[in-house]
VEXNUTOR-900772 format. One line per field, with one value per residue (C-alpha): residue number from 1; x, y, z; residue in one letter; chain. Coordinates in pm, 1 decimal. Layout:
! residues N
nr c(NUM; ...)
px c(X; ...)
py c(Y; ...)
pz c(Z; ...)
rest c(A; ...)
kette c(A; ...)
END
This chain:
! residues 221
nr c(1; 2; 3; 4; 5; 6; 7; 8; 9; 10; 11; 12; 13; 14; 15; 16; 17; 18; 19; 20; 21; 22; 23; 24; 25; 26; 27; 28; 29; 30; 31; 32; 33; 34; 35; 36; 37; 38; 39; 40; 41; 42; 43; 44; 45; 46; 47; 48; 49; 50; 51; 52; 53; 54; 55; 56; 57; 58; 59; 60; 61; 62; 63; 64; 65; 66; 67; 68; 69; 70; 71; 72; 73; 74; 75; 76; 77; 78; 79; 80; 81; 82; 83; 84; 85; 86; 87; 88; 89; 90; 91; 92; 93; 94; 95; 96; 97; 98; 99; 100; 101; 102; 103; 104; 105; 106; 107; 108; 109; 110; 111; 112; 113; 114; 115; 116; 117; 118; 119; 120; 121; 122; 123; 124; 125; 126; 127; 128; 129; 130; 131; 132; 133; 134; 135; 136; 137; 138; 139; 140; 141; 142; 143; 144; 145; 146; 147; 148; 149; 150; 151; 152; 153; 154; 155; 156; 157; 158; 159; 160; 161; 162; 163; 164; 165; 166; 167; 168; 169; 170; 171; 172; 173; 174; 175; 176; 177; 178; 179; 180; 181; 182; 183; 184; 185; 186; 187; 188; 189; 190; 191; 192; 193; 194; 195; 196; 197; 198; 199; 200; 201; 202; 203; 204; 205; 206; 207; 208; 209; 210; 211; 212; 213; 214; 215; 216; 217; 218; 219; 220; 221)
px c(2051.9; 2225.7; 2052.7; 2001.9; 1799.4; 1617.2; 1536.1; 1434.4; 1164.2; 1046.3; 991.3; 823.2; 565.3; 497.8; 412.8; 209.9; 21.3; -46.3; -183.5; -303.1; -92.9; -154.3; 141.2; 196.5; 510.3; 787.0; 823.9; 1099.8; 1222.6; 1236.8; 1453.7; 1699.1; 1703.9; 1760.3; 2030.7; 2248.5; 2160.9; 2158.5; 2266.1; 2623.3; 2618.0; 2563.4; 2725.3; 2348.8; 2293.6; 1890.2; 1850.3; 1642.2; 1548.6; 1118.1; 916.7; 599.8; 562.3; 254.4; 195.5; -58.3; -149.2; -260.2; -613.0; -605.8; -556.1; -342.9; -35.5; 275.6; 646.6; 833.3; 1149.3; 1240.0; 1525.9; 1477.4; 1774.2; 1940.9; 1728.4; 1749.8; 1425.6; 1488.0; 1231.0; 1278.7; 1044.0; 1127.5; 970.9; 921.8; 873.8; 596.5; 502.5; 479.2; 368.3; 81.2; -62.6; -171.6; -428.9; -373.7; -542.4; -353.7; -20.7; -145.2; -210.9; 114.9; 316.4; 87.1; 210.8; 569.6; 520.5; 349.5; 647.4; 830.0; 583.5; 602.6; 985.5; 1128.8; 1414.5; 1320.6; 1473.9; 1357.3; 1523.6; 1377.7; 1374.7; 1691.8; 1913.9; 1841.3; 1963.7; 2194.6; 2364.9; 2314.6; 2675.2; 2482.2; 2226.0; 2492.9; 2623.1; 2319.0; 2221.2; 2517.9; 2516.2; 2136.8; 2228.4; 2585.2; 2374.6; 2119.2; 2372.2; 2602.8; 2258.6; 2160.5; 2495.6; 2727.7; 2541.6; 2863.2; 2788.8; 2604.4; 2265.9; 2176.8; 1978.0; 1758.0; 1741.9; 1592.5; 1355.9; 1291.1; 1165.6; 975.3; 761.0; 706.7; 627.5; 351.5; 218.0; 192.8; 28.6; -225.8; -336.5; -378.0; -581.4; -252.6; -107.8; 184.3; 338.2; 641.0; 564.8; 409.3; 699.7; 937.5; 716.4; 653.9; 1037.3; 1154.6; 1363.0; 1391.6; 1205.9; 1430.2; 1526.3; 1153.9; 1186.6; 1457.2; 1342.6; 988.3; 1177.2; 1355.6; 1043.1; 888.9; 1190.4; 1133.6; 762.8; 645.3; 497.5; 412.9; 392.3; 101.6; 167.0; -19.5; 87.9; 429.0; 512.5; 471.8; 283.5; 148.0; 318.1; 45.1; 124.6; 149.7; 65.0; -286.7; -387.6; -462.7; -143.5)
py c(-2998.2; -3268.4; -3593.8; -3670.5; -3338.8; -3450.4; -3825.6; -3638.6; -3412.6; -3646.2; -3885.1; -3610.6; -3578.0; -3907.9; -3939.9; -3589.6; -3740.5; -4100.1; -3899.4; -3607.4; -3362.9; -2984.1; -2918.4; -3137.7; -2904.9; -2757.2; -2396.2; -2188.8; -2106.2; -2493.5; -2594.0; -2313.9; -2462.7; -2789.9; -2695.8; -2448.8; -2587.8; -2925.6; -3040.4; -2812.8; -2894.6; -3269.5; -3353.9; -3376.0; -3639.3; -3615.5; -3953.8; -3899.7; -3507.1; -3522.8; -3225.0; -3097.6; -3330.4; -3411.5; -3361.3; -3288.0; -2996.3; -2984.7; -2953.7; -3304.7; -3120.0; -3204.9; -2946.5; -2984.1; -2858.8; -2766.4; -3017.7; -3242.3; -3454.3; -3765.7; -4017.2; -4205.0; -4039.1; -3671.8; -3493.7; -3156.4; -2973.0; -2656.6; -2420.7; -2180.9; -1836.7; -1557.7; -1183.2; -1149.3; -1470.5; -1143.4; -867.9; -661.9; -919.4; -1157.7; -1145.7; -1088.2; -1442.1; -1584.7; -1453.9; -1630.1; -1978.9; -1971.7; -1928.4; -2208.6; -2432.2; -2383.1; -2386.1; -2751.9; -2859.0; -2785.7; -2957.3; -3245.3; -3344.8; -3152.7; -2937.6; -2609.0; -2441.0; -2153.0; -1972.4; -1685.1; -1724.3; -1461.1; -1678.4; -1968.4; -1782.6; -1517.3; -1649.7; -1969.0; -2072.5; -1934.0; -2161.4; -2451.7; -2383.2; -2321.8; -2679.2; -2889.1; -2755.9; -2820.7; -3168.5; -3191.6; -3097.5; -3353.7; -3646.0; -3481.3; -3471.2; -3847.2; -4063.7; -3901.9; -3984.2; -3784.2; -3448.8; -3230.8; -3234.4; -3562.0; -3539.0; -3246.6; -3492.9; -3787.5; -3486.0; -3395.8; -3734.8; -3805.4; -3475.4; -3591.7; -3915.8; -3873.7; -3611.9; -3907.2; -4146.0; -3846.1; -3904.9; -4284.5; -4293.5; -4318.3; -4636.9; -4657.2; -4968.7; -4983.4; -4994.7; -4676.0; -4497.0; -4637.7; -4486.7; -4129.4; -4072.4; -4275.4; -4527.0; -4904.3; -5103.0; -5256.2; -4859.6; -4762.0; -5043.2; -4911.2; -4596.0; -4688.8; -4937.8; -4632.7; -4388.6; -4718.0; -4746.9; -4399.9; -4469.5; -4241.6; -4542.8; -4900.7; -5225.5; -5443.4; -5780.1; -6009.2; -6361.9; -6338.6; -6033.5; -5649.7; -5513.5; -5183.5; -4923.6; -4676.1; -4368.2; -4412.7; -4025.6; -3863.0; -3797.7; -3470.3; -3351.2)
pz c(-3815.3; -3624.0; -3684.9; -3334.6; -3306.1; -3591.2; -3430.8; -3120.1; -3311.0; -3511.0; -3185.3; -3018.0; -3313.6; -3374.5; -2970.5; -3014.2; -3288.6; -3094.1; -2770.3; -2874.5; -2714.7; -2681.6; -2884.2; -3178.6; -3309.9; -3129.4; -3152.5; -3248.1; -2922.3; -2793.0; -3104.0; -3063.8; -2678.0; -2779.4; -3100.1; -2899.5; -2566.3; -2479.6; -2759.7; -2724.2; -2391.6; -2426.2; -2779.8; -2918.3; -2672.1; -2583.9; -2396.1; -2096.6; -2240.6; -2310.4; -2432.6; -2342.9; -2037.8; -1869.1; -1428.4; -1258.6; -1069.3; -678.8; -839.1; -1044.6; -1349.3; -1657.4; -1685.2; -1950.3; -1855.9; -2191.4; -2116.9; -1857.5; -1816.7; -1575.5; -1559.1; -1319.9; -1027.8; -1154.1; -1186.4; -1394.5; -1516.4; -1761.5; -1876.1; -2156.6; -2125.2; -2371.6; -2342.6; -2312.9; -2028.3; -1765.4; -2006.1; -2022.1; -2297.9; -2033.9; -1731.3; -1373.4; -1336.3; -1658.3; -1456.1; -1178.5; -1293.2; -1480.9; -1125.5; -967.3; -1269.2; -1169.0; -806.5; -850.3; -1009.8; -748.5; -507.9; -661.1; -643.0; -970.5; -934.9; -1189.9; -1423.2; -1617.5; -1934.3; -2150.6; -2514.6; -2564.4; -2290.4; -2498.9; -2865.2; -2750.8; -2383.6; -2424.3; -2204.8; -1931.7; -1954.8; -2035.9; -1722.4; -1530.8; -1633.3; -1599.8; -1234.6; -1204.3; -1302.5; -1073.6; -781.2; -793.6; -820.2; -547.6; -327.0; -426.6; -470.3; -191.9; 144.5; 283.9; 184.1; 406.3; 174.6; 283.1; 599.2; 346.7; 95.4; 310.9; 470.9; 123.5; 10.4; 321.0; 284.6; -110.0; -13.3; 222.6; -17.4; -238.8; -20.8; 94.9; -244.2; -267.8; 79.8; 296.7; 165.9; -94.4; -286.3; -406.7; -739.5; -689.0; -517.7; -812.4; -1119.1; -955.8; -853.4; -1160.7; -942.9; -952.8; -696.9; -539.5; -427.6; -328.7; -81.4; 71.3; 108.2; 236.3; 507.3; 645.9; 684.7; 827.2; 1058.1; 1161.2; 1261.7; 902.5; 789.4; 893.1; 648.8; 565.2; 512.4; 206.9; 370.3; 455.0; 266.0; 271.7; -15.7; 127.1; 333.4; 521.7; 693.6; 1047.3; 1111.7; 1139.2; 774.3; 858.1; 973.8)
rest c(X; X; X; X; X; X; X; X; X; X; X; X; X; X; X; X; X; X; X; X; X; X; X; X; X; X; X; X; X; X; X; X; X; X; X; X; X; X; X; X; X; X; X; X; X; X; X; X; X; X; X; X; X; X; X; X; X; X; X; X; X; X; X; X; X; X; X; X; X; X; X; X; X; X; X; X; X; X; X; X; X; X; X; X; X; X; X; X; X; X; X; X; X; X; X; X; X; X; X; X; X; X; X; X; X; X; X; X; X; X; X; X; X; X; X; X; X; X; X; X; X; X; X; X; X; X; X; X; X; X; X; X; X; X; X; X; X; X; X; X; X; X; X; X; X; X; X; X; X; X; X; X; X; X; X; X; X; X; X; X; X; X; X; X; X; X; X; X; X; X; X; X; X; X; X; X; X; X; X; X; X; X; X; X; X; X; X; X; X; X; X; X; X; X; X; X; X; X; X; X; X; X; X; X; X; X; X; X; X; X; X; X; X; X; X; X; X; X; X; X; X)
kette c(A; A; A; A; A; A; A; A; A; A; A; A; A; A; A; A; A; A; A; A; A; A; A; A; A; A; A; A; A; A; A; A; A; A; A; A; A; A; A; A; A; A; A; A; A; A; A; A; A; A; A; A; A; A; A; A; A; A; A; A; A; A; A; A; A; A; A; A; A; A; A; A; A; A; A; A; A; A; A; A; A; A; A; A; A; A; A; A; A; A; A; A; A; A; A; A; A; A; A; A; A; A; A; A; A; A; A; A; A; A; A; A; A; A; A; A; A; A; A; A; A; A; A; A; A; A; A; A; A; A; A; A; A; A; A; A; A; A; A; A; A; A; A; A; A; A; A; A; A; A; A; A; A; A; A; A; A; A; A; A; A; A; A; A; A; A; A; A; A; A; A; A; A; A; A; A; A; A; A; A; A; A; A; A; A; A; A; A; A; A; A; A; A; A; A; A; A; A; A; A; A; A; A; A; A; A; A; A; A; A; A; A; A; A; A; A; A; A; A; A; A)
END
């Protein structure tokens, strides 16, 4: 084993064992991922990879993606399925929840991937590829405000961030904006200064400065 791999494992268990995690062990399937995987398609390079990640759902609850990588403004979630996720071994309503627990990744801002546990050990180029495009596309999207994805991606943030202040009673901080889409601050200004600009939002001042940024549009909407 490649001792980066084994860093990253032992990392994950020690943070298992500090917060009491779901899963304090990775399975078989999410080591073969990360072996012949990322690490082949990243020279065993796991900075900005986590596993078993915590969100939460549209009800409040706590959910866990399997892996998610989250540098330099990409958001990639992947979830590692196998046989039998859509088999006859689980419920109707167990089938159920597990498609509202990808669908409120997607809500929430992450772009998904999802791999079953053969693609990971027996076509695992595939899912190279399938990743290193993942991650191509989100940079092409944020960093080239030339392409033709960039009026989607400002619509794209604006719907994501008045979901966000819907749940913090209509008013957002920057501070706020930078921790959920894992940005600096000085970029969640930005961005909040252009919905403001186009009348999304509207600052309140604390002296002679803005702290808060509340939606300008009927909550309801």
């Amino acid at each position: 084993m490649h001792p980066n791999l084994s860093r990253f494992i032992e990392s994950f268990e020690h943070e298992a064992s500090l917060t009491g995690k779901f899963r304090s062990k990775l399975d078989k399937t999410a080591l073969v991922f990360l072996e012949q995987v990322w690490g082949a398609a990243f020279d065993y390079n796991y900075d900005g990879l986590r596993a078993e990640f915590p969100f939460i759902d549209h009800k409040g609850g706590q959910r866990f993606a399997d892996f998610v990588f989250v540098k330099n403004g990409v958001r990639l979630a992947i979830e590692l399925d196998g046989f039998t996720t859509h088999a006859s071994h689980i419920t109707p309503g167990e089938f159920n929840d597990h498609l509202a627990r990808q669908n409120d990744l997607v809500l929430s801002g992450w772009l998904l991937l999802r791999f079953s546990a053969w693609q990971t050990a027996h076509d695992s180029r595939r899912c190279i590829a399938q990743i290193k495009q993942a991650i191509g596309h989100w940079w092409s999207v944020a960093y080239n405000g030339q392409t033709s994805y960039d009026v989607k991606l400002w619509e794209t943030r604006k719907t994501l961030l008045i979901q966000l202040a819907r749940r913090r009673d209509a008013k957002l901080k920057p501070s706020e904006v930078a921790r959920e889409f894992r940005i600096s601050n000085r970029t969640a200004i930005d961005w909040l200064k252009r919905y403001e600009q186009e009348g999304i939002l509207r600052g309140l001042k604390s002296g002679q400065r803005i702290t808060f940024y509340e939606l300008s549009i009927p909550i309801e909407q």
